[in-house]
MDAnalysis code that builds the backbone (N, CA, C; Angstrom):
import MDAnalysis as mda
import numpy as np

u = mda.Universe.empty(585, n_residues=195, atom_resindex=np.repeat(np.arange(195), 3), trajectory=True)
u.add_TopologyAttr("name", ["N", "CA", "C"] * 195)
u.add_TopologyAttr("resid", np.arange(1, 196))
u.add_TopologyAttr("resname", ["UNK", "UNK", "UNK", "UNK", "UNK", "UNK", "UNK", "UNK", "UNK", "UNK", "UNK", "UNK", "UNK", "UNK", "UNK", "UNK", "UNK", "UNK", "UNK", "UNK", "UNK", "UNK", "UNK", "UNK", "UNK", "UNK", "UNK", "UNK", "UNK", "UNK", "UNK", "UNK", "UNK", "UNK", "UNK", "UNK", "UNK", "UNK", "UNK", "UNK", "UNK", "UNK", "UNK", "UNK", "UNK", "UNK", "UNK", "UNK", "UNK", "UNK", "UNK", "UNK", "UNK", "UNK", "UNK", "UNK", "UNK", "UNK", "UNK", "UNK", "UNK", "UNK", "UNK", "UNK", "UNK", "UNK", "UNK", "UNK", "UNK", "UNK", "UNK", "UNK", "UNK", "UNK", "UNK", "UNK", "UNK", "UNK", "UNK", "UNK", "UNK", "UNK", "UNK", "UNK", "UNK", "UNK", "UNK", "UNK", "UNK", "UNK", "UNK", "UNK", "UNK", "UNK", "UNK", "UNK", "UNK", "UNK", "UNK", "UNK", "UNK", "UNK", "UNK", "UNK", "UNK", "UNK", "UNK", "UNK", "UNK", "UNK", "UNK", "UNK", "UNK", "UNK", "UNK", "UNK", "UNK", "UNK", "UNK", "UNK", "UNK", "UNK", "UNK", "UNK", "UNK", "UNK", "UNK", "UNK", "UNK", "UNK", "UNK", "UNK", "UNK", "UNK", "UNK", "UNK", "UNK", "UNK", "UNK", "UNK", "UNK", "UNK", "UNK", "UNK", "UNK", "UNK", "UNK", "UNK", "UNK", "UNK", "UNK", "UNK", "UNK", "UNK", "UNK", "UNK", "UNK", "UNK", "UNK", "UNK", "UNK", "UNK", "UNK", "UNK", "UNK", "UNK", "UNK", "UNK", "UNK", "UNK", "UNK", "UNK", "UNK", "UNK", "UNK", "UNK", "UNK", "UNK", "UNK", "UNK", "UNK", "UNK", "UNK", "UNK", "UNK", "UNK", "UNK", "UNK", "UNK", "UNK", "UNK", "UNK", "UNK", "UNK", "UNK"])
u.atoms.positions = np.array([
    [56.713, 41.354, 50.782],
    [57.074, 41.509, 52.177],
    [56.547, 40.305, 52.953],
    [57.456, 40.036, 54.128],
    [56.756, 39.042, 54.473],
    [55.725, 38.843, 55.483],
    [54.928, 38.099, 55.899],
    [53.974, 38.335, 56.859],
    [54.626, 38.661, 57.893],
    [55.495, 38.232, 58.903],
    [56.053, 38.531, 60.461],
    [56.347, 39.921, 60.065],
    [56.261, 40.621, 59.141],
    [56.862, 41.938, 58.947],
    [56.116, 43.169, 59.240],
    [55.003, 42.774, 58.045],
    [53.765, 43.661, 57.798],
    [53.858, 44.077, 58.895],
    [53.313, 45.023, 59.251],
    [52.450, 46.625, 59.840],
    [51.070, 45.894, 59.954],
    [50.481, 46.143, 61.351],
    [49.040, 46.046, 61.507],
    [48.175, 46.797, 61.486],
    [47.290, 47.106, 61.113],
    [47.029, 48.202, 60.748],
    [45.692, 48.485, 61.530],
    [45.643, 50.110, 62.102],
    [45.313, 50.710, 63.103],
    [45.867, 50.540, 64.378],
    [47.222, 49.469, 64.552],
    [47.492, 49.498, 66.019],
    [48.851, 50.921, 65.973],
    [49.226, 51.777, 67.159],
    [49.684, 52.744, 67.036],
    [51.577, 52.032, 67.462],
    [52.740, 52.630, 66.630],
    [53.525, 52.365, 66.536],
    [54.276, 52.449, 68.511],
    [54.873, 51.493, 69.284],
    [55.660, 51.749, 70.184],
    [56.359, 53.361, 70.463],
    [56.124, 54.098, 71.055],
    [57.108, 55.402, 70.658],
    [58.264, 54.863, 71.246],
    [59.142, 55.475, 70.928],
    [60.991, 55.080, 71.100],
    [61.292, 55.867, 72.715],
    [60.435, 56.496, 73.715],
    [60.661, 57.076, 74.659],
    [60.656, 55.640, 75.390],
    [59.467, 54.748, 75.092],
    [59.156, 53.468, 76.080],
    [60.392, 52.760, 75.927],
    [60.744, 52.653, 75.066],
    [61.803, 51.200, 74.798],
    [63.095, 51.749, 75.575],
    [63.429, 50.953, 76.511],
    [64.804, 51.207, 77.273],
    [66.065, 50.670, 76.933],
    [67.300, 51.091, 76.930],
    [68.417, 50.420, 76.381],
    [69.869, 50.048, 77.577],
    [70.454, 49.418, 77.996],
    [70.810, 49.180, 79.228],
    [72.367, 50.154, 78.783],
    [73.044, 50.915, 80.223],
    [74.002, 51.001, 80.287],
    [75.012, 50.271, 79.603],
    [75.257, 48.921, 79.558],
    [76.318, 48.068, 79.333],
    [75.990, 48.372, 77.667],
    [74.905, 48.151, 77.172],
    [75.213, 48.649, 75.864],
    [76.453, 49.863, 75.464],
    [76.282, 50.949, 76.175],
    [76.963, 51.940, 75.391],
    [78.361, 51.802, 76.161],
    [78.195, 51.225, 77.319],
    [79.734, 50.965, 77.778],
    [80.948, 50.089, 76.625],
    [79.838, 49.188, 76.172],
    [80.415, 48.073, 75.549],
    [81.169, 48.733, 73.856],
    [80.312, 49.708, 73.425],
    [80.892, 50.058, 72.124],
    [81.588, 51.518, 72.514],
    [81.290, 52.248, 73.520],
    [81.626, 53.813, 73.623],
    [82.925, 53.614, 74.760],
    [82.425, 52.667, 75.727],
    [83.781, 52.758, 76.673],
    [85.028, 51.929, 76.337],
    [84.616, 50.489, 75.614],
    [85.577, 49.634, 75.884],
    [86.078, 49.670, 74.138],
    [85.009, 49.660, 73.185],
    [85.689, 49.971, 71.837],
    [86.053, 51.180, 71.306],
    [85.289, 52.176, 70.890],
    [85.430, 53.684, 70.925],
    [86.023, 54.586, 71.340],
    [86.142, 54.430, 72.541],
    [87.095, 55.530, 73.714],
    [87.061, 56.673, 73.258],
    [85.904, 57.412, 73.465],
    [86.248, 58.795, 72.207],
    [86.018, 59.805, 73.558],
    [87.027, 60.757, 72.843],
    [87.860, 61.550, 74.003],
    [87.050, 63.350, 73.092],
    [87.710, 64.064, 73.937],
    [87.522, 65.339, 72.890],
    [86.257, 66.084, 72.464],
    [86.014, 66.108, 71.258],
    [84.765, 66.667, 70.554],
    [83.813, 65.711, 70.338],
    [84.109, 64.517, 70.092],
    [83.564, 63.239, 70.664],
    [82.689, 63.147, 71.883],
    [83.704, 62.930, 72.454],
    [82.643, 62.545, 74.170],
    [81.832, 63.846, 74.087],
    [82.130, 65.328, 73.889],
    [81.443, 66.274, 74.199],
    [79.789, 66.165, 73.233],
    [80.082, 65.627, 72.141],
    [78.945, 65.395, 71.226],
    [77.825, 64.427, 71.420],
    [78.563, 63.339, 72.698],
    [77.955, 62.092, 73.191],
    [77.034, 62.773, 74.485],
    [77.853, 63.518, 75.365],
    [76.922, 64.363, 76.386],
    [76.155, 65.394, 75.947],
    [76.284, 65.685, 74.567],
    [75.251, 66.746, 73.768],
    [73.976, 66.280, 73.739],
    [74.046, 64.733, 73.787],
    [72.807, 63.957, 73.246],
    [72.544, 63.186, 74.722],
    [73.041, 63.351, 75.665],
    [72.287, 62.446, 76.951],
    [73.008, 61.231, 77.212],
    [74.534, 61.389, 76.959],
    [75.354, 60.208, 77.150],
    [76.408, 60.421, 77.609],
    [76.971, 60.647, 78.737],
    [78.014, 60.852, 79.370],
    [79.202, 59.482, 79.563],
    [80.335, 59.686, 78.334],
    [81.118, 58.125, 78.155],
    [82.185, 58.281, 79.759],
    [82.256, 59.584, 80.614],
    [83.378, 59.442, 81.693],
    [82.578, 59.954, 82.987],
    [81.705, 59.820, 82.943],
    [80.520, 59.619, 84.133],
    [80.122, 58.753, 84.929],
    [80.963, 58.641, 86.464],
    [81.056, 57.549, 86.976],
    [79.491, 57.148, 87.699],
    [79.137, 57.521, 87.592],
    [77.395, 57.006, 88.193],
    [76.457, 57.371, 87.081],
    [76.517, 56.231, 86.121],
    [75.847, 56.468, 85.218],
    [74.364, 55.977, 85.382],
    [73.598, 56.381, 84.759],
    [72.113, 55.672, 84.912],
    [72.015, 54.057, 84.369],
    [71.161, 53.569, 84.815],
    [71.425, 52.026, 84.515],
    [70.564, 52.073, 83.343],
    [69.585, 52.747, 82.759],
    [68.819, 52.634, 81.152],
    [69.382, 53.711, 80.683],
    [69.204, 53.890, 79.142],
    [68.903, 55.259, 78.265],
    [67.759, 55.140, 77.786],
    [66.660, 56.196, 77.228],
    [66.280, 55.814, 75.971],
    [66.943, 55.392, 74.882],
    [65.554, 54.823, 73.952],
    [66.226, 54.737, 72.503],
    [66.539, 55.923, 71.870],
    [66.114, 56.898, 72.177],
    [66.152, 58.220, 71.669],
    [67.790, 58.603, 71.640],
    [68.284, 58.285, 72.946],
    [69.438, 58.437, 73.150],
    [70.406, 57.581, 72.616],
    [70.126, 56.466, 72.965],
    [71.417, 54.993, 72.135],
    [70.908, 55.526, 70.301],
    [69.847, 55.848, 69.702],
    [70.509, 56.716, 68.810],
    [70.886, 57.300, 67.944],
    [70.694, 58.584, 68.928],
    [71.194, 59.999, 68.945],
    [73.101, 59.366, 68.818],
    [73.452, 58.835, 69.887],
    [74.790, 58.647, 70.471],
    [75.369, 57.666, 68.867],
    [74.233, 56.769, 68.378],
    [75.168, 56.211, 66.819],
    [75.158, 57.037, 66.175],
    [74.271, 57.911, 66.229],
    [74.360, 59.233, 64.926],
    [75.806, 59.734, 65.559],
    [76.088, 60.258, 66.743],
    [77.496, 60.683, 66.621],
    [78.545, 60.218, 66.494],
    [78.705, 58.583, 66.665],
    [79.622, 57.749, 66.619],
    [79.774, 57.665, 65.292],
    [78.994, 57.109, 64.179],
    [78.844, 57.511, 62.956],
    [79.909, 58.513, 62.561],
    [79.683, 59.984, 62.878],
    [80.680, 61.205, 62.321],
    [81.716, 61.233, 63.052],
    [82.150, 60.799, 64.440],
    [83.243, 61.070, 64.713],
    [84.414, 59.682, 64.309],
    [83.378, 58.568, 64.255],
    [84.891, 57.286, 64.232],
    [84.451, 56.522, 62.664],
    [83.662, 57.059, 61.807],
    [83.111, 56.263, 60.731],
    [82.975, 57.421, 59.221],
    [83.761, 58.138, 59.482],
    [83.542, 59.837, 58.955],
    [84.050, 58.947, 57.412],
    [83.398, 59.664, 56.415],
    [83.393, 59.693, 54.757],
    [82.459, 58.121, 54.478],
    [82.021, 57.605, 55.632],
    [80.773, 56.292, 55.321],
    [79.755, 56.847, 55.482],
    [79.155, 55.841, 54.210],
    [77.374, 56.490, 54.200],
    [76.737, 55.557, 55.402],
    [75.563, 55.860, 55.708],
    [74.865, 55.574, 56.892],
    [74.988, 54.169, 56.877],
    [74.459, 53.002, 56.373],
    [74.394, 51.817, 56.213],
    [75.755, 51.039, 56.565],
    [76.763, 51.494, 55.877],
    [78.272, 50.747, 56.246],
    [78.874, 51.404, 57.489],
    [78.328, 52.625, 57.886],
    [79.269, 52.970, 59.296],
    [77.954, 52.113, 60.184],
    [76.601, 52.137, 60.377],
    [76.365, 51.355, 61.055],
    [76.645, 50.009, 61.169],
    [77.269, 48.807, 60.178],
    [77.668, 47.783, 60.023],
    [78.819, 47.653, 61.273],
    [79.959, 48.901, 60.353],
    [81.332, 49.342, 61.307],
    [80.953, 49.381, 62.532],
    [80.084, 49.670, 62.962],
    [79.715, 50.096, 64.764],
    [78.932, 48.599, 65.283],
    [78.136, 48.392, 64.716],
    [78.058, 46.729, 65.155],
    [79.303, 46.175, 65.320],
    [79.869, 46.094, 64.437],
    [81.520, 44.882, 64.699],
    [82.210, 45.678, 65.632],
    [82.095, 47.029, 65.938],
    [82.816, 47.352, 67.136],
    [81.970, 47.489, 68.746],
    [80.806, 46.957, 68.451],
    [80.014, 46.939, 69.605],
    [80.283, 45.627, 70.074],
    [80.323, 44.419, 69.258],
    [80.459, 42.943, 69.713],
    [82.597, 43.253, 70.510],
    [83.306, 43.990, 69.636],
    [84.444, 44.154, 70.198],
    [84.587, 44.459, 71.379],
    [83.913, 46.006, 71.737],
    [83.253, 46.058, 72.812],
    [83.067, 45.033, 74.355],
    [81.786, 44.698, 73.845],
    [81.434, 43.768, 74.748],
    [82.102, 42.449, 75.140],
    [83.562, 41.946, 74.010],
    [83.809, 41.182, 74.490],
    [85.082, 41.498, 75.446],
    [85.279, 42.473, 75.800],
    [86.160, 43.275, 76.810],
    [85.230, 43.149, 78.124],
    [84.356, 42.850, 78.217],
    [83.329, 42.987, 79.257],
    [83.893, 41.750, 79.957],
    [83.101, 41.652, 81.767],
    [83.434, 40.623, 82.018],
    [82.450, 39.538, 81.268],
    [81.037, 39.776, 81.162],
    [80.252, 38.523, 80.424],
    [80.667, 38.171, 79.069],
    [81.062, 39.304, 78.334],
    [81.538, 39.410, 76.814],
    [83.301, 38.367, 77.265],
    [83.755, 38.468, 77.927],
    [84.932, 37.448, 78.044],
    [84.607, 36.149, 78.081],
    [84.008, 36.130, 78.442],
    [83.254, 34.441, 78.333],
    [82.964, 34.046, 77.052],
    [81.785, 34.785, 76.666],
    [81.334, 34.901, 75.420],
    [82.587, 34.435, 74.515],
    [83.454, 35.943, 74.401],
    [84.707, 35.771, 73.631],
    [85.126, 34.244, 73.981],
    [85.606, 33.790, 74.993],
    [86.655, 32.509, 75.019],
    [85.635, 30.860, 74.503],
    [84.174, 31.238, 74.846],
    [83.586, 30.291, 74.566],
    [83.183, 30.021, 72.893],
    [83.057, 31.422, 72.423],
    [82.782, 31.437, 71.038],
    [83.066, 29.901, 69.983],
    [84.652, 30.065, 70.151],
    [84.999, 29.043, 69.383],
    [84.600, 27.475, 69.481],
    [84.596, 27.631, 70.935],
    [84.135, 26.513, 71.019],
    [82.873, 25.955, 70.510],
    [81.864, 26.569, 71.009],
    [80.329, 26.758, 70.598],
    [80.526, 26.458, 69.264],
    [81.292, 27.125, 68.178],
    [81.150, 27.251, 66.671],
    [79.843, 27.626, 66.237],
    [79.515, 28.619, 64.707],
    [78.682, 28.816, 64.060],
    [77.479, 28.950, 64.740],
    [76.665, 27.689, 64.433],
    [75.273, 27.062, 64.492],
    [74.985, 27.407, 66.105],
    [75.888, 27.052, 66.921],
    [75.535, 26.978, 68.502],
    [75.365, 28.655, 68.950],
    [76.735, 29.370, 67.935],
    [76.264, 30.824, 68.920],
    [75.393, 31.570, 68.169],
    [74.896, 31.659, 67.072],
    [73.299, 31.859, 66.019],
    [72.377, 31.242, 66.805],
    [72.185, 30.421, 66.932],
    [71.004, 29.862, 68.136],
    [70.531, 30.365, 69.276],
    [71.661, 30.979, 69.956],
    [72.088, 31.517, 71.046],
    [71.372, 33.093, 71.135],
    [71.582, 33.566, 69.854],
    [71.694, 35.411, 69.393],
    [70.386, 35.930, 69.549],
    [69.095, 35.089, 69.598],
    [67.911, 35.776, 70.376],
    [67.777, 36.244, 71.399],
    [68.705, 35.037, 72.455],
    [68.926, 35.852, 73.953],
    [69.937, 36.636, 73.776],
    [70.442, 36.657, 73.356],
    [71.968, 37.837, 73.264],
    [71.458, 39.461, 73.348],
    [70.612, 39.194, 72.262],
    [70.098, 40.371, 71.127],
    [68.928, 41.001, 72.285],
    [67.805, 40.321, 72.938],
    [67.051, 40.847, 74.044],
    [67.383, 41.014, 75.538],
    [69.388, 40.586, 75.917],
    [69.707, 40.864, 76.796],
    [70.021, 42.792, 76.472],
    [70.195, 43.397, 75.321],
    [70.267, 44.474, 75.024],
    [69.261, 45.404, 74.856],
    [68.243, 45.154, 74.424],
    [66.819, 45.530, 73.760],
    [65.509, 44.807, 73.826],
    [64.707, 44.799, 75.092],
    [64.000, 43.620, 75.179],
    [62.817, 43.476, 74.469],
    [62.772, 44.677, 73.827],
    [61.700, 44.893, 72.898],
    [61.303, 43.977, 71.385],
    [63.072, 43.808, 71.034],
    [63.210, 42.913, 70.233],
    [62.793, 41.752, 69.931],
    [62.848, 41.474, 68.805],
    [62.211, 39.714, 68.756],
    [63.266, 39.606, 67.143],
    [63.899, 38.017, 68.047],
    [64.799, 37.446, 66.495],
    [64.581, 36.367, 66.202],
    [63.768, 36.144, 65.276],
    [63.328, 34.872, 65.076],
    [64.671, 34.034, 63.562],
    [64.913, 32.728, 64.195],
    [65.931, 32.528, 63.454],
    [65.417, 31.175, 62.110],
    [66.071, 31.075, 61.161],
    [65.804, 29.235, 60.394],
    [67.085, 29.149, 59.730],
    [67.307, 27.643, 59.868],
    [68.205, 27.411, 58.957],
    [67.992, 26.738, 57.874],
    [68.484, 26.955, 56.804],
    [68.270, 26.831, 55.535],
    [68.678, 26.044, 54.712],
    [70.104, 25.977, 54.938],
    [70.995, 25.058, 54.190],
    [71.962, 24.853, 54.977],
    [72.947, 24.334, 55.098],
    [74.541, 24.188, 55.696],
    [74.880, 25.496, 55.372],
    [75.676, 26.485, 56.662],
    [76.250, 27.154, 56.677],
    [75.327, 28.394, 55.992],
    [73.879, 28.424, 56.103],
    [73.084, 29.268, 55.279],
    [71.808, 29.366, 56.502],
    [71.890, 30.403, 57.109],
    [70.549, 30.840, 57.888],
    [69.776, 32.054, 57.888],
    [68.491, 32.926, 57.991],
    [68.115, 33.392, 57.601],
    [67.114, 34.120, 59.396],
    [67.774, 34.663, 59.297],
    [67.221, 35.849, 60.298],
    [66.001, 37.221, 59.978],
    [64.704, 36.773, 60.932],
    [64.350, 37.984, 60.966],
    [63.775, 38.613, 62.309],
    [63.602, 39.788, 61.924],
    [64.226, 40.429, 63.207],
    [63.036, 41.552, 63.331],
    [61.914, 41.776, 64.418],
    [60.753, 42.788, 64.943],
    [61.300, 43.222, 65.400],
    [61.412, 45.028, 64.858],
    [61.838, 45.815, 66.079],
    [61.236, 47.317, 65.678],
    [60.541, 47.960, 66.575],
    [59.927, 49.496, 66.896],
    [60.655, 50.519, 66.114],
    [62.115, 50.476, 65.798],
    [63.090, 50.975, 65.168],
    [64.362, 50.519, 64.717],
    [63.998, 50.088, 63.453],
    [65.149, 49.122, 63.016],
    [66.560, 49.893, 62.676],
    [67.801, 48.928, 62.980],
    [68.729, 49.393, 62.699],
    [69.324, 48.099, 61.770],
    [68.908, 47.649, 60.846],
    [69.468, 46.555, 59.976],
    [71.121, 46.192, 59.989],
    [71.638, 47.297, 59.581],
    [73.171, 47.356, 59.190],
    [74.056, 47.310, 60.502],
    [73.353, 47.794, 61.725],
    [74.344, 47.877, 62.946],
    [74.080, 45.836, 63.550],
    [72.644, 45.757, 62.956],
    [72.862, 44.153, 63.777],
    [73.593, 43.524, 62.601],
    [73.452, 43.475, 61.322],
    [74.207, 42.513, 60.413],
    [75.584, 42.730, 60.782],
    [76.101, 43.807, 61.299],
    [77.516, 44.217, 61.489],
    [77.493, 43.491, 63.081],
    [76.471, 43.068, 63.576],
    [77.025, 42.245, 64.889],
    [76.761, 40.923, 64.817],
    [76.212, 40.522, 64.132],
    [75.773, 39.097, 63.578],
    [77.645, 38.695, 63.030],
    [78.195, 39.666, 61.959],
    [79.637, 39.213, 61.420],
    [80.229, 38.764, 62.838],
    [80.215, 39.885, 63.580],
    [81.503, 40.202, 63.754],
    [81.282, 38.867, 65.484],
    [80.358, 38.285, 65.481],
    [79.707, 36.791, 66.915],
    [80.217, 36.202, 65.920],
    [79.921, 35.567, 64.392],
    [80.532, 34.932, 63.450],
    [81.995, 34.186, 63.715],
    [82.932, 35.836, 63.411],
    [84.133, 36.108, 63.120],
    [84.832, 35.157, 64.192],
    [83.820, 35.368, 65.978],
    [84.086, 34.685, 67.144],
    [84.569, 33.731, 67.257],
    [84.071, 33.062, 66.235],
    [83.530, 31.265, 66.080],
    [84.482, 30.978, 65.304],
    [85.500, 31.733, 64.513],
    [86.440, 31.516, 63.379],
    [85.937, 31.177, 62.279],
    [84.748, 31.548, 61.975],
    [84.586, 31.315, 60.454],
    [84.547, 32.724, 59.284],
    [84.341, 32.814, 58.099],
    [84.123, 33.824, 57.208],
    [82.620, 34.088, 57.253],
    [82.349, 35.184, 57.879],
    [80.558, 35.141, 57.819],
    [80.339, 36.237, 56.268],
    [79.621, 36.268, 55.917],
    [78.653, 37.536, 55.182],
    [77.134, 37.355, 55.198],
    [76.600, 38.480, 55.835],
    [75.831, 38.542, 56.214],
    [75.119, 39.949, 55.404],
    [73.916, 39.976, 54.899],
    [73.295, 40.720, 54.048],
    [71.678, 41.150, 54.103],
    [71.601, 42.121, 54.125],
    [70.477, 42.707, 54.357],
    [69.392, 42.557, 53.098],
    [68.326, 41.631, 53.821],
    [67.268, 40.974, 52.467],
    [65.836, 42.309, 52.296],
    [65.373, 42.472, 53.387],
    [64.124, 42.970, 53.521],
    [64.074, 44.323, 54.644],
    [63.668, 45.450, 54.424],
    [63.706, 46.478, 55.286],
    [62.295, 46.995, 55.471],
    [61.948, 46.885, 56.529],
    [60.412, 47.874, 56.268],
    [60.566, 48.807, 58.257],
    [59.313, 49.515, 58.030],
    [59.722, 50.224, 59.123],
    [59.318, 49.538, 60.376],
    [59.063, 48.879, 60.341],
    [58.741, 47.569, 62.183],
    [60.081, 46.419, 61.907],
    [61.066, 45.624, 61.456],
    [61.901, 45.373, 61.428],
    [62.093, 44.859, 59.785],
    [63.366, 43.263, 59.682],
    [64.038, 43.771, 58.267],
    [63.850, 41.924, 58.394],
    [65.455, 41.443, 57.762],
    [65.015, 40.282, 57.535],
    [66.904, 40.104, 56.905],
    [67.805, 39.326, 57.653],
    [68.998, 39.114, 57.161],
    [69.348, 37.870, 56.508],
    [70.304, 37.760, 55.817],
    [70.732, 36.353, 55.135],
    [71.763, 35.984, 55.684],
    [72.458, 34.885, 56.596],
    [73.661, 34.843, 57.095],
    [73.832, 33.839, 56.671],
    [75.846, 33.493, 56.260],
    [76.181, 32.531, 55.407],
    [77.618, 32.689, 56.149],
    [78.026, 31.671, 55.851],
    [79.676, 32.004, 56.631],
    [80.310, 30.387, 55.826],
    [81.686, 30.563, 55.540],
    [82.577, 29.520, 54.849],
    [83.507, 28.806, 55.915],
    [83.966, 28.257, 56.310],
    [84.976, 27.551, 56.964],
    [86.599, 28.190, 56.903],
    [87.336, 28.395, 57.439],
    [88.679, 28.992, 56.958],
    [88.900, 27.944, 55.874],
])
């Protein structure tokens, strides 16, 4: 394991009540990608998330953002095991957000930027969502960088699935793979080919 990873030991873990998660998050994958109507939305306000609630609160807990992937998970990712529907919900959270007005930018600038420029970029991206976070990035080789990532409650597979899908932005082939998991954060491999 690697050192930035380790667990310190005797300090007491963040509880997930402190860590706040902004509105635009769940707008970005629940309103603008998701649209889930029905037994859906009712399962989303089961858990403290109202997707057609016009005065919404400007934070959630983490408790809540999720509670709300656990249901997104069964209602739009149904017969995937946990790991690949969270991937699926990353690439539809970056979809999401690029429906947004800031995510339109994002979207139109992507290409331009290419690869290297919007990976560089993805620390602020990543703590405009979760400020708790920390993404520390290196590059490695051409077209080979290596992400790792502190966080109170890791979700590995939902960021590698948003790491692709900022990639995809840029027009290249990303794969991106989950190296190291422990319970304070993980550690990704990102690689992407040229069309």
């Amino acid at each position: 394991m690697e050192p930035w990873i380790q667990e310190a030991t005797g300090e007491p873990r963040l509880p997930l009540m402190a860590v706040q998660v902004p509105r635009r998050n769940f707008e970005g994958l629940f309103q603008h990608a998701l649209r889930p109507s029905g037994p859906f939305a009712q399962a989303l306000r089961d858990v403290g998330y109202d997707p057609e609630a016009e005065e919404a609160e400007e934070y959630f807990s983490l408790e809540v953002w999720r509670a709300s992937l656990a249901v997104a998970r069964r209602h739009a990712c149904p017969g995937l095991g946990s790991e690949e529907a969270n991937r699926v919900l990353g690439n539809h959270y970056v979809e999401g957000f690029a429906q947004t007005l800031v995510g339109r930018i994002f979207a139109a600038a992507a290409p331009l930027l290419g690869a290297e420029r919007c990976l560089s970029r993805l620390p602020t991206y990543l703590r405009a969502g979760r400020e708790d976070m920390r993404l520390l990035l290196e590059a490695r080789r051409a077209r080979e960088w290596r992400a790792m990532v502190v966080d109170a409650d890791p979700l590995p597979d939902f960021v590698a699935g948003v790491v692709e899908q900022v990639l995809r932005r840029t027009r290249v082939l990303p794969r991106v793979d989950v190296l190291e998991r422990a319970s304070q954060g993980y550690s990704l491999r990102i690689r992407w080919d040229e069309p």
